[in-house]
Structures are given as structure tokens and as C-alpha cells.
C-alpha distance (Angstrom), angle and dihedral (degrees) to the residues before:
residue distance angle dihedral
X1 . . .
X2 3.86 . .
X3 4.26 87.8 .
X4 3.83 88.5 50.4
X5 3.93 92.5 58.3
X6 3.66 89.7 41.5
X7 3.72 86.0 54.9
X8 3.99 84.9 50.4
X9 3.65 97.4 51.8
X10 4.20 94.9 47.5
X11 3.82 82.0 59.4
X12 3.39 106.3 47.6
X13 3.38 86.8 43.8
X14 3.72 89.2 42.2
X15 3.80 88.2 56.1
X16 4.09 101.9 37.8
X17 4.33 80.8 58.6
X18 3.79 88.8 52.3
X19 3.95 97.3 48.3
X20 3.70 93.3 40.6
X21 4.07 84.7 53.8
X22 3.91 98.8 49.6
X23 4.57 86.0 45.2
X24 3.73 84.0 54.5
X25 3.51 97.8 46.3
X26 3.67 97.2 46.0
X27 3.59 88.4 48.9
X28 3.17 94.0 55.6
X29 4.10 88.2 48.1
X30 3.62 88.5 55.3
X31 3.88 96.5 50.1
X32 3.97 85.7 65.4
X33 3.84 101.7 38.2
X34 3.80 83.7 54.8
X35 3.94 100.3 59.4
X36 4.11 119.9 78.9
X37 3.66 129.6 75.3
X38 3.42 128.8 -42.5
X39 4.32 130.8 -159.2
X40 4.04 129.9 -167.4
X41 3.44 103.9 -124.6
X42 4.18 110.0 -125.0
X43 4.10 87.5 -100.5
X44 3.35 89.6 64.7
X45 3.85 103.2 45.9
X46 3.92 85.4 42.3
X47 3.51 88.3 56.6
X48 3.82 104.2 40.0
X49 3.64 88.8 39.3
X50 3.90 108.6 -118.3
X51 3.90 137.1 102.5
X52 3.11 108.1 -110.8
X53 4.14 144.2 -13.1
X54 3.91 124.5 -154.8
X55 3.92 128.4 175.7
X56 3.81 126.2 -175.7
X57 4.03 118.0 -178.6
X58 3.57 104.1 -176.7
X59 4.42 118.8 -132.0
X60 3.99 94.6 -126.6
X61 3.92 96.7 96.2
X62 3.94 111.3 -179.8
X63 3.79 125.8 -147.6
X64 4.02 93.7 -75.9
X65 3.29 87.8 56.1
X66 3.92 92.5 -110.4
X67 4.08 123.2 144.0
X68 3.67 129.5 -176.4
X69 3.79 115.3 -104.4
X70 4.02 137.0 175.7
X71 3.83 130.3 -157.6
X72 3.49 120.3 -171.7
X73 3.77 121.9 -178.2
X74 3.88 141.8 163.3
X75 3.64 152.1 -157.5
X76 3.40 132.9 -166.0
X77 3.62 91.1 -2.0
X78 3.85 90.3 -58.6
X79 3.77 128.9 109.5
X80 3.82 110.4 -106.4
X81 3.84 95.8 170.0
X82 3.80 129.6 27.1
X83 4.05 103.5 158.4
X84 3.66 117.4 158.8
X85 3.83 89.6 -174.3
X86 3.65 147.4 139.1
X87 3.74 124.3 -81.0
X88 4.19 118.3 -166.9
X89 3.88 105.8 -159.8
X90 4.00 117.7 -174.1
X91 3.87 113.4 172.0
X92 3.63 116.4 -120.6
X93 4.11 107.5 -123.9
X94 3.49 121.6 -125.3
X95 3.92 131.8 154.8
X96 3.54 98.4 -175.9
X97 3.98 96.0 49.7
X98 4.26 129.5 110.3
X99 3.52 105.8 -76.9
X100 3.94 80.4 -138.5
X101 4.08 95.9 58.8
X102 3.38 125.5 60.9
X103 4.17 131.1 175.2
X104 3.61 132.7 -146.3
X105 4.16 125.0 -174.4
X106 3.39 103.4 -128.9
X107 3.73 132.9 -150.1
X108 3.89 123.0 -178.8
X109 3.59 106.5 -158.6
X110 3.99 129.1 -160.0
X111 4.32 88.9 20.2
X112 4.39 102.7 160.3
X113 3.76 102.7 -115.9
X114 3.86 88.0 -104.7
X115 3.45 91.3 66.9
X116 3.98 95.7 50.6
X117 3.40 90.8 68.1
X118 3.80 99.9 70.0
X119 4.18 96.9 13.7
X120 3.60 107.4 47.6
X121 3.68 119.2 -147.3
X122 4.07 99.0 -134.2
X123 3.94 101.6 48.5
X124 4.43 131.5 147.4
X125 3.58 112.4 -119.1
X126 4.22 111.6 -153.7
X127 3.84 103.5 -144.4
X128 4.37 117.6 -152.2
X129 4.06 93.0 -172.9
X130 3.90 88.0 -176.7
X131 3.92 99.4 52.5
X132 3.68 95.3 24.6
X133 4.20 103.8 -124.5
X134 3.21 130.1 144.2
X135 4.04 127.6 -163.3
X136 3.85 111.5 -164.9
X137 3.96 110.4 -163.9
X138 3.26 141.8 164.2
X139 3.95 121.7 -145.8
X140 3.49 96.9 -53.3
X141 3.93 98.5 -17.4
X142 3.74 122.3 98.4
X143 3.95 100.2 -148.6
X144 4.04 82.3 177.9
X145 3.42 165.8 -3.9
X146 3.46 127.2 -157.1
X147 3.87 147.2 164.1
X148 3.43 127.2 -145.5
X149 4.29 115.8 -102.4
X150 4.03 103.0 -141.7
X151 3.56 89.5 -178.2
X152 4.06 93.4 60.1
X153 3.96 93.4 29.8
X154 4.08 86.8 59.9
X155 3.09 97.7 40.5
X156 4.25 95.1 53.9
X157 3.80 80.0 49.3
X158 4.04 92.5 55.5
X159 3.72 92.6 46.4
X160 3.79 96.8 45.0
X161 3.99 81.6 53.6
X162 3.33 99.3 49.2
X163 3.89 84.7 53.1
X164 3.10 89.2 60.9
X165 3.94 94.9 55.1
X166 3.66 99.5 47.0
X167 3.58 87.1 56.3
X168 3.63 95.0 51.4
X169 3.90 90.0 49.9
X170 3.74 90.2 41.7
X171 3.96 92.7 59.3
X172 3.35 91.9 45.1
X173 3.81 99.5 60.7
């Protein structure tokens, strides 16, 4: 009887390992499908009342789990946000959640007090991995929508790799 439980117990632990493996791994998946740049569509900016909305959160994350990141936005053809700043993401865990959805805690560090008052720093960002949007909100606030720009996401990807090249030719010379 007592071999049969122990049998039991090497499963389930067995099994709690595996799960705790894949949620790890997917997290980590969904720390790098996050990153590029992001665009309000023009419903949005109708709606909200400004010109446009960009977001970039860069795919270098360090050990705290911090990236760089950029929003730009305007109104009446003036700048109303220009924050090259800090954005902490953690992903909030969830096993019975749509495999389409996914939610980060946001923190947007190093905002000018200006800025606070209309982009929070402590905001939820609602992930769609398959059509690449992104709502950032805030309690009951949508601060934005965005979709993700392929075009300018690849393209920061080819230039960071060509980086890389030069600097491989230049130390070799």
C-alpha cells in the first residue's frame, strides 16, 4: 500500500515539474513576442482625440526584468509625449485563461511628472499574440490601443543585426 502512494507522489510530482516547465517556457515565449513597435490605429486617435500614438518596448530584457521602451504621441500636431523610458513587464499567471490573451503588469519607469497625468506609470497591458494588439489601461481607463507595425519591428531587428556584423568586421581589421 505504502509503495503504491509512493508511486502516486513521484507522479504528481512528476507532472507538477512538467507543467511548471511548459508556464516558464511560454512565458518566456511571450516576453519576446511582446517587444517591437507598436501604432494606434486612426479609430483610436479619433476617438481619444490625438494624432497619433506609438510604443516601442525594446527585446533586450535585463535581470529585473526591465526593457527600454519609447512612446511618442501628439495632438494637434504637437508632441504631447516623448518618453524614452523604462517599462517593467511581469506576466500575470493564469492556467485557466484564452490561449489567445495574455496580461502583463506594467510599470513605466522614469515618465516626467507631466506625462503621469494622462499615462499612468502602473497600467495592465491585454496581449493578442496572434494579431499582434495591445490595449494598455488603467482601472477602467484605456490609455491605448495599438497594433503591432511588422514593417518597423523587422526592420529594428535587421539593423540591430547588421550592428552586430560591422562590429565583427570592425574587430577583425
Amino acid at each position: 500500500m505504502i509503495e503504491n502512494l509512493n508511486i502516486y507522489i513521484v507522479l504528481i510530482t512528476i507532472l507538477l515539474l512538467v507543467i511548471i516547465y511548459i508556464s516558464i517556457n511560454q512565458s518566456k515565449l511571450y516576453d519576446k513576442l511582446i517587444n517591437g513597435f507598436y501604432e494606434a490605429d486612426t479609430s483610436f486617435c479619433e476617438e481619444s482625440g490625438i494624432d497619433t500614438f506609438y510604443l516601442y518596448l525594446d527585446n533586450d530584457i535585463n535581470l529585473l526584468g526591465e526593457r527600454s521602451c519609447y512612446i511618442l504621441a501628439s495632438k494637434d500636431n504637437e508632441i504631447i509625449i516623448n518618453e524614452p523610458i523604462v517599462a517593467k513587464l511581469k506576466q500575470q499567471w493564469s492556467f485557466w485563461s484564452d490561449v489567445n490573451i495574455r496580461y502583463f503588469d506594467v510599470e513605466f519607469k522614469d515618465l516626467s511628472d507631466d506625462v503621469i497625468d494622462i499615462f499612468p506609470t502602473i497600467q495592465t497591458i491585454r496581449f493578442y499574440p496572434v494579431i499582434g494588439k495591445m490595449v494598455i489601461y488603467s482601472k477602467d481607463t484605456v490609455t491605448a490601443v495599438l497594433y503591432k507595425s511588422g514593417i518597423n519591428t523587422e526592420l529594428k531587428f535587421v539593423m540591430d543585426d547588421d550592428e552586430i556584423d560591422d562590429s565583427e568586421i570592425d574587430d577583425s581589421n
